[in-house]
C-alpha positions in Angstrom: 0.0 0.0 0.0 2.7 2.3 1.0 4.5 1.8 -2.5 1.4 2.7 -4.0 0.7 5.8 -2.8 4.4 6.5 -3.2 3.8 6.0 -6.9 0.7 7.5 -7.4 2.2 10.8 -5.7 5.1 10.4 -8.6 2.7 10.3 -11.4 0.7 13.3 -10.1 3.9 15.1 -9.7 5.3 14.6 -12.9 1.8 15.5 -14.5 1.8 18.3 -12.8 5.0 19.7 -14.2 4.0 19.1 -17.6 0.8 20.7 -16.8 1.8 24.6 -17.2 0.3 28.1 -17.6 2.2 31.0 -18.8 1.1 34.4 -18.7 2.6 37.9 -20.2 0.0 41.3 -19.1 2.0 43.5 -21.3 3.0 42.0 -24.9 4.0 44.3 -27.4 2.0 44.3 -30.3 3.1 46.6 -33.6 0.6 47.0 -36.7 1.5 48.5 -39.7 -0.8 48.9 -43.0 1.0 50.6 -45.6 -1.7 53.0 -47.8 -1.1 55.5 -50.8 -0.8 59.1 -49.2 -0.7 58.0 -45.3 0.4 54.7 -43.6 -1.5 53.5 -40.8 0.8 52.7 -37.8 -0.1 51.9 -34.4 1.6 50.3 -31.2 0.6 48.6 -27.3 2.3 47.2 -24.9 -1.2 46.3 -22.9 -2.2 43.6 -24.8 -2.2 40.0 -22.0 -1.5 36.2 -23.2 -2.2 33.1 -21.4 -0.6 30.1 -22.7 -1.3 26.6 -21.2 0.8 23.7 -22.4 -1.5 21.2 -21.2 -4.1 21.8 -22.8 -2.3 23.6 -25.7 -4.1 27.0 -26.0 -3.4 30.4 -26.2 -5.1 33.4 -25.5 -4.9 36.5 -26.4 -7.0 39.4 -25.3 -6.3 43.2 -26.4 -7.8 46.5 -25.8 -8.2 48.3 -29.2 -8.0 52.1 -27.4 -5.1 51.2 -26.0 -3.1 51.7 -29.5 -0.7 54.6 -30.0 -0.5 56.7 -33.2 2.3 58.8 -34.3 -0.6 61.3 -35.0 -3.2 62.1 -32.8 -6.1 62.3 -35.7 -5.4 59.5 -37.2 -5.9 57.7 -33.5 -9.1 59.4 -33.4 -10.3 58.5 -37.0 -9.1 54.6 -35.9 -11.0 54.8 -32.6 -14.2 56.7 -33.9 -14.6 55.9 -37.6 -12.6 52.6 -38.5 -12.5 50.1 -35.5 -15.2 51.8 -33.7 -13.3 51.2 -30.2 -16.6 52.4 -28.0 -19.1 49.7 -30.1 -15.8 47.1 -29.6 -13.4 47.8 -27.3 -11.8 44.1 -27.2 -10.2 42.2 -29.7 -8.3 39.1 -29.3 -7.4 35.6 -30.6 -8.1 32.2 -29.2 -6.2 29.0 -30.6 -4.8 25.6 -29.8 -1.7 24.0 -31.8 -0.3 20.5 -31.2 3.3 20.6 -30.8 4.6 19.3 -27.7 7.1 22.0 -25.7 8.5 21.8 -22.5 9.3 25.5 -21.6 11.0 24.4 -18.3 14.2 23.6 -20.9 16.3 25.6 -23.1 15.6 25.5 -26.7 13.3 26.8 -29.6 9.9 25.6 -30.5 7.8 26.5 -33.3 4.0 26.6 -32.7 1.7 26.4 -35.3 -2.3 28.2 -33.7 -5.4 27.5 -35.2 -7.9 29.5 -33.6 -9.9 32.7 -34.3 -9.9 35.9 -33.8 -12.2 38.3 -33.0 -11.6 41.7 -34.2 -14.4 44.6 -34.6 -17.1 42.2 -33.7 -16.1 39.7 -36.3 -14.9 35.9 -35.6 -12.5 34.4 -37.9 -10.5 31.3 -38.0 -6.9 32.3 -38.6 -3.8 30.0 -38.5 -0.5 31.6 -37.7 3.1 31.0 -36.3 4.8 31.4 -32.9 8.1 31.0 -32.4 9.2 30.7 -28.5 13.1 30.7 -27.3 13.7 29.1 -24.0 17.5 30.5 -22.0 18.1 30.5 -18.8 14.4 30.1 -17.3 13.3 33.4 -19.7 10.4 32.3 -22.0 10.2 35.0 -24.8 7.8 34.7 -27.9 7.8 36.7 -31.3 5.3 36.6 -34.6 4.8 38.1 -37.0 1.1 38.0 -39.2 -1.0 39.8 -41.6 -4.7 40.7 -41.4 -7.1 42.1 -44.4 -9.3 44.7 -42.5 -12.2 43.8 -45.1 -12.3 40.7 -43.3 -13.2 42.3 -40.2 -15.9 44.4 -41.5 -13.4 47.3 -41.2 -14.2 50.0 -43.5 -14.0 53.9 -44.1 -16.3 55.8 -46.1 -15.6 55.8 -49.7 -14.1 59.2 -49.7 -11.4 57.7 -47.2 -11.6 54.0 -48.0 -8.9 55.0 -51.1 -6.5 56.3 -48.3 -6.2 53.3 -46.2 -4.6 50.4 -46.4 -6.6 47.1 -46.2 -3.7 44.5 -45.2 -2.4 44.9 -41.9 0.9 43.4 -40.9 0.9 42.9 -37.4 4.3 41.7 -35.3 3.9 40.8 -31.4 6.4 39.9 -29.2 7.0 39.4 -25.2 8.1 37.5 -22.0 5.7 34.7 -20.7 6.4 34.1 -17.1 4.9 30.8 -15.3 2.1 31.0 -13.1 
């Protein structure tokens, strides 16, 4: 009996090491659509991730106010006119991938998320790339995407809808820390 606890406490300890949730509350996150008289820029560092390895999702949750413009107008058109922050103030993405990582060792692993996002209201399945480097206990993440606004029901009046850009290339990067 004795030897059986003793093993079942092993097997609930090693599960629970490979059971782990990281978190990050301020992950950079860089857009950039490139349009023919003004390029649309914008940067946070408020955006939050939560990424569990056991049960292989991420989640990734973003104010849309919380983006910085070089020009203060051109926040207020984005905020206002084009994502309508007030009417959607959160946009994130929510995704699984199948790779097995062990974060507790040095090293690079590749993720490959299928999820959605949800961006203006709008939910869209999206797969994308994450690439996470493991040294000395830091766990940093980087990737790099691009978005087509019409996709998100993202639009300016005609006037201005020549002016924007509709692909958005989007780059994201931070330091997960386990919970």
């Amino acid at each position: 009996m004795k030897y059986l606890l003793l093993i079942a406490f092993l097997v609930f300890q090693i599960s629970k090491v490979e059971a782990q949730t990281y978190s990050a509350k301020e992950i950079y996150i860089h857009f950039f659509s490139p349009a023919p008289i003004a390029d649309i820029e914008a940067i946070t560092n408020s955006a939050s991730v939560i990424l569990n390895t056991d049960k292989k999702e991420v989640e990734i949750d973003l104010k849309v106010a919380a983006f910085k413009f070089k020009k203060a107008l051109m926040q207020t058109h984005f905020n206002e006119k084009y994502i309508e922050s007030k009417r959607y103030p959160n946009a994130g993405f929510k995704g699984k991938f199948k790779e097995i990582i062990n974060l507790e060792k040095d090293g690079t692993y590749m993720l490959n998320l299928d999820g959605k996002f949800n961006i203006h209201g709008v939910e869209r399945q999206k797969n994308i790339t994450c690439k996470i480097v493991v040294k000395d206990h830091v766990v940093a993440f980087e990737t790099a995407f691009k978005l087509l606004s019409a996709d998100y029901k993202i639009k300016a009046p005609d006037v201005i809808y020549r002016k924007v850009g509709q692909e958005v290339n989007i780059d994201s990067n931070g330091i997960l820390v386990k919970n």
